[in-house]
C-alpha positions in Angstrom: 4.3 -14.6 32.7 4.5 -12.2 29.4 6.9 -12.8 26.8 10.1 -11.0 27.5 10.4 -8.5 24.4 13.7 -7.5 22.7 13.9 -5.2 19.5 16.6 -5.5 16.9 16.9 -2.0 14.6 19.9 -1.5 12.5 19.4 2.4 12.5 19.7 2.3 16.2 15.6 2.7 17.5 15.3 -0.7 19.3 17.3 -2.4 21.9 20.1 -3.9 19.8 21.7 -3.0 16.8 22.8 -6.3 15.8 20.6 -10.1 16.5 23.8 -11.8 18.2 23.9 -8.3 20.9 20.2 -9.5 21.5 20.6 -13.2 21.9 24.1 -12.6 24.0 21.6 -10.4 26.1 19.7 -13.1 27.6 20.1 -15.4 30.5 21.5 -18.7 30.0 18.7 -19.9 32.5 16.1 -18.9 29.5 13.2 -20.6 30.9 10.8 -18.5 29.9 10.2 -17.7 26.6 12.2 -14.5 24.8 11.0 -12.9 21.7 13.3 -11.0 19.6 11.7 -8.8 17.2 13.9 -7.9 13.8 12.8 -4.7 11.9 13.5 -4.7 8.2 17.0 -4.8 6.9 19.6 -6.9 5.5 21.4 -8.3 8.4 25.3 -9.7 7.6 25.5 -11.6 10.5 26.5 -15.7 11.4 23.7 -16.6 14.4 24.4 -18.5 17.1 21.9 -19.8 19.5 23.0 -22.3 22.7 20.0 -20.7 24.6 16.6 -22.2 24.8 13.4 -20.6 24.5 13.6 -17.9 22.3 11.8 -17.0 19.3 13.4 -14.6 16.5 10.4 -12.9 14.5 11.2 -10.8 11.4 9.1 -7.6 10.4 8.7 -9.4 7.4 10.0 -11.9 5.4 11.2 -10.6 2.4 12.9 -7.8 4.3 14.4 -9.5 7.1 17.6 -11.0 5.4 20.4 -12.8 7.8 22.9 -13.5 4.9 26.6 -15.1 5.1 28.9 -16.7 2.3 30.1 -19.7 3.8 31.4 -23.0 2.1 31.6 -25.7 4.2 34.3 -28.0 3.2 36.4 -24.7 3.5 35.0 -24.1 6.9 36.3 -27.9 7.9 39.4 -27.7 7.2 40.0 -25.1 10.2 37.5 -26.7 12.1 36.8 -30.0 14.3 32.9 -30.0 13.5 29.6 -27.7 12.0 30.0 -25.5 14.7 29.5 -22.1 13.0 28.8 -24.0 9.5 25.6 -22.2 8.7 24.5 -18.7 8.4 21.7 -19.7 11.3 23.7 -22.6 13.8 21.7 -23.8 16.7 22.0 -26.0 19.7 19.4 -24.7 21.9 15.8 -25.8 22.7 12.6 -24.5 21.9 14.0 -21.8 19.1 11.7 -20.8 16.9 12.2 -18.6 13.3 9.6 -16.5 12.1 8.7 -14.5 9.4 12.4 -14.1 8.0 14.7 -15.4 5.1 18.0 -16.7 5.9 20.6 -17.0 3.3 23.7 -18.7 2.6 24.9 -17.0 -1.0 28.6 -18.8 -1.2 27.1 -20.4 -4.7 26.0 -17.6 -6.1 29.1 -15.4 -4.9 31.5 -17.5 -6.4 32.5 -17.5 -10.0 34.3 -20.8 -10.1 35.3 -24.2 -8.0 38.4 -23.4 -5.9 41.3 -25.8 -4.9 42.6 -24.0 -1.5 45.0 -25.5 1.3 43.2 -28.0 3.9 44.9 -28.2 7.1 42.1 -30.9 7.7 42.5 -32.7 5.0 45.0 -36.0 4.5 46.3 -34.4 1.1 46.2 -30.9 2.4 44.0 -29.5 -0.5 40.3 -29.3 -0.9 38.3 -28.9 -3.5 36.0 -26.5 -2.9 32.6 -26.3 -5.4 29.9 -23.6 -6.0 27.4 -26.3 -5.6 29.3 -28.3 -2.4 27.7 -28.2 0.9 26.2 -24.5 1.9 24.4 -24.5 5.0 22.0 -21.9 5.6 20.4 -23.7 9.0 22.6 -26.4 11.1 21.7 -27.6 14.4 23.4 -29.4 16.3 21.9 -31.7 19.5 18.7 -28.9 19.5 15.3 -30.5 19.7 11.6 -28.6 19.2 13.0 -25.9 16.5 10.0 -24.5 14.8 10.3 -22.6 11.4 6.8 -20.3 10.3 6.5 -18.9 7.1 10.6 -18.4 6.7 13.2 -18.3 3.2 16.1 -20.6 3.3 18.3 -19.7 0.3 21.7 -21.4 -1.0 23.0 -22.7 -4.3 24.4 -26.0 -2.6 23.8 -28.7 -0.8 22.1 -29.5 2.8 20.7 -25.8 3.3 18.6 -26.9 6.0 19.9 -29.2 8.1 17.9 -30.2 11.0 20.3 -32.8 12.8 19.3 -35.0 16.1 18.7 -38.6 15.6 18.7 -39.1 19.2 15.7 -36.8 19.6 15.6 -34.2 17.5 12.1 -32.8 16.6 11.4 -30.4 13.7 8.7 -28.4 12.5 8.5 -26.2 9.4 5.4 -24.0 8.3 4.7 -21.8 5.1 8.4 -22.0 4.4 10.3 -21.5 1.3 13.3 -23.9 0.7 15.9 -23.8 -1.8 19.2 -25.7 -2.8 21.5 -28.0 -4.4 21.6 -32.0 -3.5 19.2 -32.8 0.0 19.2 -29.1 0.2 16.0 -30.3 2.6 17.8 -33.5 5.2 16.3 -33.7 8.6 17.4 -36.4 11.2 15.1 -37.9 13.4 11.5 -36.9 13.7 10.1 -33.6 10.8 7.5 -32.2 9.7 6.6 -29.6 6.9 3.5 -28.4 5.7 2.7 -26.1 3.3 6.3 -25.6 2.2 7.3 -25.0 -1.0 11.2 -26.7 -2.3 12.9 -25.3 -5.4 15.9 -27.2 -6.4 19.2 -25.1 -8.4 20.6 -28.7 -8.9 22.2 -32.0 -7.7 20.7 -35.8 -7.7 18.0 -35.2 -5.2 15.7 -32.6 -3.2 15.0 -34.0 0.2 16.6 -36.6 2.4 16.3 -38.0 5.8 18.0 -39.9 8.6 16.2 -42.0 10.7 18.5 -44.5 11.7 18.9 -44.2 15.6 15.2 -45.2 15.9 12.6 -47.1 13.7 9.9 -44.6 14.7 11.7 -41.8 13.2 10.3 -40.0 10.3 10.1 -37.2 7.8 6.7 -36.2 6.6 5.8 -33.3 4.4 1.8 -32.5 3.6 0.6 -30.2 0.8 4.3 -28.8 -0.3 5.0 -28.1 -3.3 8.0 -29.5 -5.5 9.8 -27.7 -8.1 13.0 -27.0 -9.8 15.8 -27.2 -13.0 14.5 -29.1 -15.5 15.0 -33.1 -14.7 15.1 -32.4 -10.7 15.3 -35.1 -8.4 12.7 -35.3 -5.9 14.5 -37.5 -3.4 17.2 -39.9 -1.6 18.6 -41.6 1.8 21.6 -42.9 2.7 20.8 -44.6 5.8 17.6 -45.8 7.4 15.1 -43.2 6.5 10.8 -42.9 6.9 9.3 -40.2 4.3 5.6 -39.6 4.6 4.5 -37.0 1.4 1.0 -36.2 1.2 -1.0 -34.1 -0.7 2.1 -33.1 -2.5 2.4 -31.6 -5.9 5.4 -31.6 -8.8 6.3 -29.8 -11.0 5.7 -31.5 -15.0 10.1 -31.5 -15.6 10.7 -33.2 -12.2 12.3 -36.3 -13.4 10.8 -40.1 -13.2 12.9 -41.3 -10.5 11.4 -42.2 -6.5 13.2 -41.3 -3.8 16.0 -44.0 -3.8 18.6 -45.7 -1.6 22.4 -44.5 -1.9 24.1 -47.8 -0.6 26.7 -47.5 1.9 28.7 -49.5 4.2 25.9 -48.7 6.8 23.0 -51.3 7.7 19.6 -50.7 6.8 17.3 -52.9 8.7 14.7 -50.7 8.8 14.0 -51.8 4.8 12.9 -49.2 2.2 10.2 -46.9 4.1 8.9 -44.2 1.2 5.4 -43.3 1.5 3.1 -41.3 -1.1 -0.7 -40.0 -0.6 -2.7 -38.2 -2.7 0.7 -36.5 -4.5 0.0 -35.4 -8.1 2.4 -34.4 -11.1 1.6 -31.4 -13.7 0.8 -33.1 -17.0 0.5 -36.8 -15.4 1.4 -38.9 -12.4 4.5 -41.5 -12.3 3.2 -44.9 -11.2 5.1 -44.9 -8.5 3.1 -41.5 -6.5 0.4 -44.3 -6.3 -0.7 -44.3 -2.6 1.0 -47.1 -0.7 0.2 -46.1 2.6 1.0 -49.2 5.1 -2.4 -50.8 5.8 -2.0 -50.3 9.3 -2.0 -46.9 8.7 -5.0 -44.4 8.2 -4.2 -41.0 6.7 -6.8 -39.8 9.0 -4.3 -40.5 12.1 -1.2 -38.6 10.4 -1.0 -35.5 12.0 1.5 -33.5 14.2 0.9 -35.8 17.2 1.3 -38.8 15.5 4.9 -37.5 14.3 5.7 -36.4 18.2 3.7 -39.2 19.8 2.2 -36.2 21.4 5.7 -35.0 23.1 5.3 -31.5 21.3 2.7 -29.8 20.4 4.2 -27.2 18.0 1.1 -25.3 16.7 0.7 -24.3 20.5 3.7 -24.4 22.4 
């Protein structure tokens, strides 16, 4: 069956004028696969997708800009949950992004940290920050989201956030990523090759949760680490697995592992960081050494060893 087409023009020569039109266009009974094709231009628009099977393909990435200004604790306080958090919010299967950037620019809009009223909040006032949570990507119970050669931009923290212990599965390609603290936090099973993460500030770069399931995993191969002088490469709260391999930092990322932040939750899964192969301009810390599990051949670490061969995201 050929991919149903759809094309987005802001000056009025494609289908839609807007990408929400296009998306809202389709059936909820997606089951075949949708493309929605974006043509240049600087899009001011919050996404939602609850639709599966649909892929949103930019004319090109630098030109193809979905941009909103969105602080999240402000957005909590009028809200029960992430629901509309982030510039891009999905909870539908099989999306894919392509050749875009998406944007949150609440940190760089805002000239100082705000104290506003909180309906939400037990005191009734939040502090909002210019480097506080700013979501550029959230999803929500969405499994099998693929991201190819696409710019996530915000100031804060958590810009792409990936979120689906159950069974969330996650796959980012030739991407740019750029933030504040875990500015890079998927849950359940990632990976990201080829990526490149620039960090604006905060006490680490990535993160992941893999606590709903031992098997559960982040791995990044041949991305690129960089950032304000003394960056952070890394963190987890609860039970995480990070794989990086054939990384490379930056000389003024600072000498400091990815590390446990302990809270009240459990960790039986025990400390789970894993480096191969991953160099640092000017000199390696000693703890990039490879310390691959022995039962463990870099060989076997592929996409199907992340997916256990559920997803085959380079084809489907």
């Amino acid at each position: 069956m050929a991919q149903h087409k759809i094309v987005v023009d802001q000056s009025g020569h494609g289908d839609f004028v807007t990408i929400q039109s296009a998306i809202n266009s389709l059936k909820d009974s997606n089951r075949a696969s949708s493309l929605i094709f974006i043509r240049n231009g600087i899009y001011n628009e919050k996404i939602f997708i609850e639709k599966n099977n649909i892929v949103l393909e930019g004319e090109s990435r630098e030109k193809v800009i979905i941009i909103q200004s969105i602080a999240r604790d402000e957005f909590r306080c009028n809200h029960a949950d992430d629901w509309g958090v982030a510039t891009v919010n999905v909870n539908g299967n099989d999306v894919t992004l392509k050749n875009l950037s998406v944007k949150n620019n609440y940190g760089f809009d805002a000239k100082e940290d705000l104290v506003i009223e909180c309906n939400n909040d037990t005191t009734h006032k939040k502090s909002i920050r210019k480097s506080g949570h700013q979501m550029a990507l959230r999803t929500m119970k969405a499994t099998r989201f693929k991201a190819l050669n696409c710019l996530f931009s915000s100031f804060g923290g958590d810009t792409v956030s990936p979120w689906n212990t159950d069974n969330g599965m996650f796959y980012f390609k030739d991407c740019r990523i750029e933030g504040g603290v875990d500015f890079y936090c998927p849950r359940g099973w990632a990976w990201a090759e080829n990526c490149e993460f620039y960090a604006y500030g905060g006490t680490a770069s990535i993160w992941h949760d893999g606590s709903k399931n031992p098997d559960s995993k982040s791995v990044l191969v041949n991305c690129k680490f960089s950032g304000f002088d003394g960056f952070y490469l890394g963190r987890y709260h609860r039970d995480a697995q990070m794989f990086l391999l054939d990384c490379a930092f930056d000389e003024n990322m600072r000498d400091s592992s990815i590390y446990h932040v302990p809270k009240s939750s459990e960790t039986p899964f025990g400390h789970r960081i894993y480096f191969y192969n991953c160099h640092r301009n000017a000199g390696d810390y000693i703890w990039m050494k490879n310390n691959l599990p022995t039962e463990i051949d870099r060989k076997n670490i592929g996409v199907d060893w992340v997916f256990k061969s559920k997803w085959h995201p380079q084809i489907d």
